[in-house]
Each structure stands twice: as C-alpha cells, then as structure tokens.
C-alpha positions in Angstrom: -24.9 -20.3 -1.7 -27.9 -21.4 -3.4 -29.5 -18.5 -3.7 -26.2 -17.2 -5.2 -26.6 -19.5 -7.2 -30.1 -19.6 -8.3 -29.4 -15.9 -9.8 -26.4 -16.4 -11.5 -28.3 -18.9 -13.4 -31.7 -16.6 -13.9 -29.2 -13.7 -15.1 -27.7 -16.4 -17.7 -31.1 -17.6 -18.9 -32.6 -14.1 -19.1 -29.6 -13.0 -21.1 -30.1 -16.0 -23.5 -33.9 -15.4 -23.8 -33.1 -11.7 -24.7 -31.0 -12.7 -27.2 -33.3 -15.3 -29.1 -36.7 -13.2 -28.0 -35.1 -9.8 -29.9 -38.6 -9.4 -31.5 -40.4 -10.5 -28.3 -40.6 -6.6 -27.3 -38.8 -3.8 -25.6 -37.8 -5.4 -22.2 -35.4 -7.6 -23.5 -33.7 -5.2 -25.7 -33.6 -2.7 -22.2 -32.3 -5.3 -20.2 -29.7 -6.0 -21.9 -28.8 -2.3 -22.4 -29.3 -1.9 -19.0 -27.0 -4.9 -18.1 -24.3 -3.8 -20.3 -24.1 -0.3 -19.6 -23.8 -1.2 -15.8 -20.8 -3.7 -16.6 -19.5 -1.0 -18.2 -20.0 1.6 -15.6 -18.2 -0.9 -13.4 -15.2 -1.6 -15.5 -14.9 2.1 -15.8 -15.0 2.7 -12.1 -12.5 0.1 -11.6 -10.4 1.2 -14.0 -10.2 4.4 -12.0 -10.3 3.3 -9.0 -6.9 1.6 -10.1 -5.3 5.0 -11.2 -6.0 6.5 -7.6 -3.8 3.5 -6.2 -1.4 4.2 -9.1 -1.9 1.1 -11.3 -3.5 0.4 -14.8 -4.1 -3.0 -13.7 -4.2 -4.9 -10.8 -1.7 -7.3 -10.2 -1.9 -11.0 -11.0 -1.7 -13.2 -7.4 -0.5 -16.6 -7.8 -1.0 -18.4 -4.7 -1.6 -17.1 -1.5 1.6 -17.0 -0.2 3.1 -15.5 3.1 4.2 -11.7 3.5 7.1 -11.1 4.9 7.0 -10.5 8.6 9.7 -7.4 8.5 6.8 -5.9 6.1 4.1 -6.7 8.3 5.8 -5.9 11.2 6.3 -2.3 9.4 2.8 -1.9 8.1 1.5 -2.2 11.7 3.9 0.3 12.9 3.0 2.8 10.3 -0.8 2.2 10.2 -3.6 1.7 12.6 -6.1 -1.6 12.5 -8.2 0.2 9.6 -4.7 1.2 7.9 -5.1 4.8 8.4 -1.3 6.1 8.9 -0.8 6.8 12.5 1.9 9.3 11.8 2.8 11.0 8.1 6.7 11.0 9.8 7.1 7.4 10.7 7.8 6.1 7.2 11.1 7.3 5.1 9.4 7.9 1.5 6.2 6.6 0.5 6.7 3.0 -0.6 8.5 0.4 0.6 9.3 -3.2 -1.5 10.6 -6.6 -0.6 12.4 -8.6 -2.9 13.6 -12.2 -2.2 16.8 -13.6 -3.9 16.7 -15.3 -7.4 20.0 -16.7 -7.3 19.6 -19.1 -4.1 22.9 -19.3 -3.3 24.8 -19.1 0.0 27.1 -16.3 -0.3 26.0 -14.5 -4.0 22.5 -12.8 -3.9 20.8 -11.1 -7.2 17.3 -9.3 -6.9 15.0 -8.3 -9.9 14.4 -4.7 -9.3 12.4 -3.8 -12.4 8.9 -3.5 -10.8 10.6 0.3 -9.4 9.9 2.9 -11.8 12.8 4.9 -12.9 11.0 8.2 -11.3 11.2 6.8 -8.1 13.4 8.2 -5.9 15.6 5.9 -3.6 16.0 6.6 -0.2 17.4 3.3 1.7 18.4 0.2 0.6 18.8 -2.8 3.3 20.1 -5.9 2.8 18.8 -8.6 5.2 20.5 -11.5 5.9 19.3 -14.2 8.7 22.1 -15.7 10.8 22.3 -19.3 11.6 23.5 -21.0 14.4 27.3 -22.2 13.9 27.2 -26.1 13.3 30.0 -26.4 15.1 31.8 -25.3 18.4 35.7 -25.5 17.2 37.4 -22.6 17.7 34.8 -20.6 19.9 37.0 -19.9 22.5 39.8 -18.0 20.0 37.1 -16.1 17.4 33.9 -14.4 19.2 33.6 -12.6 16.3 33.6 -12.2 13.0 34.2 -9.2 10.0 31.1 -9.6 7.5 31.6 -7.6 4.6 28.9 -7.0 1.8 30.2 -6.0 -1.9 28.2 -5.3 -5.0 29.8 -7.5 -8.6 31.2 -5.3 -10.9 31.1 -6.2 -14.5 34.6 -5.3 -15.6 34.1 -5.6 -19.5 32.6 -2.2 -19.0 34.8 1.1 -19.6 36.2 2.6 -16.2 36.0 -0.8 -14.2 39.1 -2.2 -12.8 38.0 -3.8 -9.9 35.6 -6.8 -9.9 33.6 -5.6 -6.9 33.0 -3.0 -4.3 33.0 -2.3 -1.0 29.4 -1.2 0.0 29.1 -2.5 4.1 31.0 -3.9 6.8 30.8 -4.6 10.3 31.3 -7.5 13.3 29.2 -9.6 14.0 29.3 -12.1 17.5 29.9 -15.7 15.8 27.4 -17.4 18.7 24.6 -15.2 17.5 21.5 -15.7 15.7 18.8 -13.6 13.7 18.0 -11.1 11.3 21.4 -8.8 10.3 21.0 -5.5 8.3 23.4 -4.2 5.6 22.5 -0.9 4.1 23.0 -1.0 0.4 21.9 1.9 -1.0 24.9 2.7 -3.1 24.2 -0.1 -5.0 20.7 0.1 -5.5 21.1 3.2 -6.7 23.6 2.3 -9.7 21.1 -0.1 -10.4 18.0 2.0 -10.8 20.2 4.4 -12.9 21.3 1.3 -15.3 19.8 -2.3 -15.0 23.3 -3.7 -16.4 24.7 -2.6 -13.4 23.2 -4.9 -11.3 25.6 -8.0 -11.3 23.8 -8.6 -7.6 25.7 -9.1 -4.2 28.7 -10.7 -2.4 29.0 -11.9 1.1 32.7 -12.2 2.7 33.4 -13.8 6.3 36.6 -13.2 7.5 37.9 -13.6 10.8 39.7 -10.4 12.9 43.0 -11.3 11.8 41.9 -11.2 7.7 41.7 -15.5 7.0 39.0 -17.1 5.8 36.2 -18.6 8.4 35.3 -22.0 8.4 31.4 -21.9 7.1 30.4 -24.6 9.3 30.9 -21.4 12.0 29.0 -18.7 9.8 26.2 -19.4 8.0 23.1 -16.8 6.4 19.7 -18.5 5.4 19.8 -19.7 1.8 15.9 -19.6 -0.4 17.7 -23.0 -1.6 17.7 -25.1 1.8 16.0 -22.9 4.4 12.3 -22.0 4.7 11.3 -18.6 2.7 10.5 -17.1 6.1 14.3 -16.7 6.4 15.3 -15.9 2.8 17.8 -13.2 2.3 15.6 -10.2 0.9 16.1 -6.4 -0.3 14.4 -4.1 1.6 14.2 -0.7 -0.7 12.4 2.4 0.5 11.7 5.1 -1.8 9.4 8.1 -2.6 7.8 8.8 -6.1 7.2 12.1 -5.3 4.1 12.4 -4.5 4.7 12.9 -0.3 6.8 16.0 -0.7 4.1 18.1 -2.5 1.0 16.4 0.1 2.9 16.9 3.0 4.2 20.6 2.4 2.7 23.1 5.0 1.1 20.2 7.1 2.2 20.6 10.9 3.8 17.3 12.1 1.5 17.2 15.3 -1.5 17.0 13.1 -2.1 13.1 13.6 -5.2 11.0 12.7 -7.5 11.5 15.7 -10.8 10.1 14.4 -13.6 10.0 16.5 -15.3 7.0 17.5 -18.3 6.4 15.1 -19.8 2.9 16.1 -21.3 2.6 12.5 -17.6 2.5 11.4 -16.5 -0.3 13.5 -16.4 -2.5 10.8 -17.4 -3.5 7.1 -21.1 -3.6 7.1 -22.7 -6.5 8.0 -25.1 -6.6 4.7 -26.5 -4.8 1.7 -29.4 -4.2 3.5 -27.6 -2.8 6.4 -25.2 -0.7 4.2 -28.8 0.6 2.4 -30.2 1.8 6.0 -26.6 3.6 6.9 -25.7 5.7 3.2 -29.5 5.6 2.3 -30.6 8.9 0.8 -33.1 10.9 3.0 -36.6 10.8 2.8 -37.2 13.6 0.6 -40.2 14.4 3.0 -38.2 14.7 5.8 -38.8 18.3 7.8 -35.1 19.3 8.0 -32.1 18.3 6.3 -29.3 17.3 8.9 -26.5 19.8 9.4 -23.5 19.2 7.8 -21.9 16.0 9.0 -19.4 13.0 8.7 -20.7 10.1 8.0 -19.5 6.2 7.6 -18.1 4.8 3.7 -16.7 1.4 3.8 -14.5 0.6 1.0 -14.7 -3.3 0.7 -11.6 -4.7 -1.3 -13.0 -8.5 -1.3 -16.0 -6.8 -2.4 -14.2 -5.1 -5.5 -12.6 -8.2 -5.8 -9.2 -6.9 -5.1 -8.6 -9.6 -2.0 -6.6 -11.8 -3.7 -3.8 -9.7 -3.9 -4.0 -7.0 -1.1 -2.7 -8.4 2.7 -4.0 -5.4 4.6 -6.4 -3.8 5.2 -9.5 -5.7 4.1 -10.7 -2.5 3.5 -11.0 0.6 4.8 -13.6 3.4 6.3 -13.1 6.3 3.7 -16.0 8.5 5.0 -17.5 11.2 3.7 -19.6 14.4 4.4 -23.6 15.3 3.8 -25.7 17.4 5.0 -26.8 21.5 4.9 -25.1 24.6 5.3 -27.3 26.4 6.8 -27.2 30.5 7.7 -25.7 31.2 10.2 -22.7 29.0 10.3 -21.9 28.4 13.7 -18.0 27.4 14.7 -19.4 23.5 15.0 -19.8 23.8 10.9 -15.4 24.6 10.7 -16.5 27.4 8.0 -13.8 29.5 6.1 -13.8 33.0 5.7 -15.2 32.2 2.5 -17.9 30.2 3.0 -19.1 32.6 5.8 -19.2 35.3 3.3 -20.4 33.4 1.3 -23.4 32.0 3.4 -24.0 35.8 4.5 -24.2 37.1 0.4 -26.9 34.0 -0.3 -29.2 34.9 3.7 -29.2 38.5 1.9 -29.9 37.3 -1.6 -27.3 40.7 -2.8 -26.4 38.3 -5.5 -28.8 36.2 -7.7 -27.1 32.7 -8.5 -25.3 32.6 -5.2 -25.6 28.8 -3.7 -25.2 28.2 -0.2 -21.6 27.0 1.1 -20.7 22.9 0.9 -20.0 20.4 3.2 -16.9 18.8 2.5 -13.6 17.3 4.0 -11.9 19.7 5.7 -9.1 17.4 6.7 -7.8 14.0 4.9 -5.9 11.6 6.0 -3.5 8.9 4.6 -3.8 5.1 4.2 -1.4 1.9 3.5 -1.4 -0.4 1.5 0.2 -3.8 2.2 0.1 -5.9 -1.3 1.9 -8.6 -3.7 3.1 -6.7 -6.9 2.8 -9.4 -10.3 6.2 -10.0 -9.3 5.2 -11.7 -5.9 6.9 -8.6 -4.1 5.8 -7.6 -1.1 4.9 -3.6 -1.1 3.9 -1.1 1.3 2.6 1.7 -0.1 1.2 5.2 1.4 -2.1 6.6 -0.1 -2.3 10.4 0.4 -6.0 12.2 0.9 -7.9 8.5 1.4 -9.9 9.5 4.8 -11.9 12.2 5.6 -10.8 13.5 8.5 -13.3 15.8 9.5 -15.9 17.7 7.7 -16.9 21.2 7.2 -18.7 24.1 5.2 -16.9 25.4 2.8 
C-alpha cells in the first residue's frame, strides 16, 4: 500500500514539475506526451471494450447490494466456474433481467421496464411471487386450497378498453404451502415493450374454490414494504436481441465447451511479473518458433475496474493462439483446405508475396455475464465468440 502509494504521488509531482520545468528540456515535454497518449490509449480501449459487451458506458453501482438468488442460481446452471457457457441450448434467448417491484404493495405490483431495448425480442415473462406462511389456522380443515389469479391494469380512458383488467394467469395453489410461485406473464410484458403507457403493472386475486374472497391472514406473497428484499416480488424477463440466432446457425448442439486443462489458466495471474513470464514475447534469439498453439489470456474485470458492478465472473480466461505454421501442416495444426494449399504454394514459392498460413481460433466459445444495470437490475447476459476454443492454421 505504500509503495502504491509512494508512486501515485512521484506521478503527481513529476507531472507538476513538467508543467512548471516546460523550458527545462525535452523529457518533460515527452513524458507528458507519453502519459497522455497512454490515458488515451486506455480510454479508447475501454471505450471499446464496452461496445463488445454492448454498452457505451458502464453502469453506475450504487452500493453493493445482493443479486438475486433465482439469477444466480441460473448463471451457475448456464455457465461454468470461469463463466464459459456450459451448453449454447440451456438458456431461452440471450439475456435475462430482474426487476423488483416499485409499487411495494401487497396485492398491486408495477416494474420499470425501460432498461429493455425496443429491439429486443421477448421470449418469457415470469412473475415471482414468494408465499408466506398463513398467520392463522381457521378454516384449514374446509379450504386446502386456494385459486390465485394474476391480471395485468388496463387503463380504460384509452380507445378499445372496456374492461379494467385482464386475465393473464391462473392456477391452485395448497393454502399450507410456502415458497417461491411462478406466473408467466408474457402477454403483458409484451404490450408493454410495444407501448410504455400500457404498463399500468399487475394484480393479484385470492379466491377460494367456491369464487369468495379469502381471508389474507390465510394467503399472503412477500411485500419489498415489510419483508426482506431476498423475498421481493420480481419480474423475471428473458429475451434475445438477436444476436444468438445469427451465432448459433449451423453450430451442431453436441458441440459443448470441452477445454483442456491448462494449469496456467487456473486462475487470474498471481502478479505482473508473473503475467510478464506467461504472455512474454519470445526471445527473438530463440532457435525455433513454437508451433502453433493455445495459450492462457486472463481478462481481469477488477483490474479494468469493472468490479463494482459485475457479480460474476471476476474475470475470465479468453485465450488466444501464437505460434508458426510451418510446412507441412500436420493434422495436430486443424489446417483448412486453404491454408494447406496455401502452406504448399509458399514451401514452392509458385507465387511471390504468398505468406505462410495463421494460427488462429478455430473454435469460440460463449461467456456470461452476471451484472447490475444503472437501474440496480440484475442481468444475465450471453457473450458470443469470448473464448478460444481451440486453435489452428488457417
């Protein structure tokens, strides 16, 4: 922490004594180009790093506060400890959002959907509701169960709208239970993303078998106004912004992440110096450049500075290839056609100009995402072509 210190404050007082030194000499003058051009470089880098997770900024995190265990329940299903997706099928869409209730109430439920862009395409639309125990036992013996109905508000000063809500789910429920229940709502959503006026938000109605009114001492859901948020009612959407159809076309559905073991890639790496001896360029006096070959890249998201706002992963082994293609290509190298040819037309030299073939991924994998959005939303999100899978010369 010292030492930390100690340079931050030798970078402030050598930018300070370039600034009042300008006729001292060159050095100054090029460190401070130097310093500004690399603060550039990394703004820039940022800045696109952002666009490949399809943001122009990241969002702001307010707290750290607690995700949802539904999400992370689903982001450990979908992804592996590194958050490389375990299957492409597993998830419906590409990006899944919480939302928690604004209007706090008991039996009325509103959610603030405008973080989904209008492109995105809605798939499923749950509505979860956590079931208390009943407060009291009366009447157990004559109602074991109860008709829970879910409508979405109407606003009926619009043209068309005679009715002031409508029916979206219903089904029993056993009055002695307790837990998470599930309402799929994408009807509603659906309206919504097609015209924000139309969202009005939710109703919840209890009725008994026979069609009276049940005593709410009996039935009770979690409120965000008197229970704690890990029980809030909250909007589950799924959708896909179109990006999954185009990736995924052609891919065989056996074709699952099998990456093998690399222990360089166990983890982030231990220090700069470490990460130096592992993606170090080779000694350019080296006999013999290694064949081509995968090799370890840690992305590091506290590192970026991106940790604030991201639950999981903590970053993520991207990889990537290095090393010669050298002729002949042997089957261990996974050439095309092409770069066989190609390797064959450059041994020959039949054609001046002709390079020999690349190493490069051959086969990429997706990652997720677990994140808050500026809106405190929890979202999971699927990142096509993050990993490389394997490499090869091509």
């Amino acid at each position: 922490m010292q030492l930390q210190t100690m340079s931050e404050m030798l970078l402030f007082v050598l930018s300070v004594a370039s600034l009042l030194c300008r006729s001292a000499g060159r050095p100054s003058v090029n460190y401070l180009e130097n310093h500004f051009e690399t603060e550039e470089v990394r703004s820039e880098a940022i800045k696109r790093l952002l666009e490949v997770f399809g943001m122009e900024d990241p969002p702001h995190a307010r707290g750290h506060k607690q995700a949802p265990q539904y999400m992370l329940d689903l982001y450990n299903t979908v992804a592996d400890v590194d958050g490389v997706t375990k299957d492409p099928y597993l998830l419906e869409g590409n990006t899944v959002r919480s939302f928690f209730d604004k209007l706090r109430s008991e039996q009325e439920y509103r959610f603030n959907l405008s973080n989904v862009a209008r492109t995105e395409k809605v798939l499923t639309a749950e509505l979860h509701l956590f079931k208390l125990r009943p407060q009291s036992t009366v009447a157990f013996n004559r109602h074991h169960f109860c008709q829970v109905s879910v409508y979405q508000v109407l606003d009926i000063t619009k043209k068309n709208i005679t009715q002031d809500r409508k029916l979206l789910s219903s089904r029993l429920i056993p009055i002695h239970s307790s837990g998470w229940e599930v309402f799929t709502i994408t009807q509603a959503v659906r309206s919504w993303m097609v015209d924000e006026g139309n969202n009005q938000g939710l109703q919840v109605v209890v009725k008994t078998l026979g069609g009276s009114q049940v005593d709410m001492k009996l039935v009770r859901f979690a409120s965000g106004r008197n229970h704690h948020q890990s029980k809030q009612p909250m909007l589950v959407v799924f959708t896909d912004d179109g990006r999954r159809s185009a990736t995924l076309e052609g891919k065989d559905p056996m074709d699952t992440p099998q990456l093998p073991h690399i222990p360089m890639a166990a983890g982030p790496p231990a220090s700069r110096s470490a990460r130096s001896l592992d993606y170090g360029d080779e000694d350019p006096g080296s006999a013999a450049v290694a064949a081509c070959q995968r090799l370890p890249l840690y992305v590091d998201f506290e590192e970026i500075g991106w940790s604030s706002w991201i639950v999981s992963p903590r970053g993520y082994n991207a990889y990537h290839c290095k090393g010669s293609c050298p002729f002949p290509l042997g089957q261990n190298m996974r050439p095309s056609n092409h770069a066989t040819v190609q390797s064959i037309i450059n041994a020959l030299k039949l054609t001046r100009g002709i390079e020999t073939p690349c190493c490069v991924p051959d086969k990429l994998f997706s990652i997720n995402l677990l994140y808050f959005d500026d809106e405190e939303n929890v979202v999971l999100k699927q990142y096509d072509d993050m990993v490389a899978g394997s490499c090869g010369c091509h």
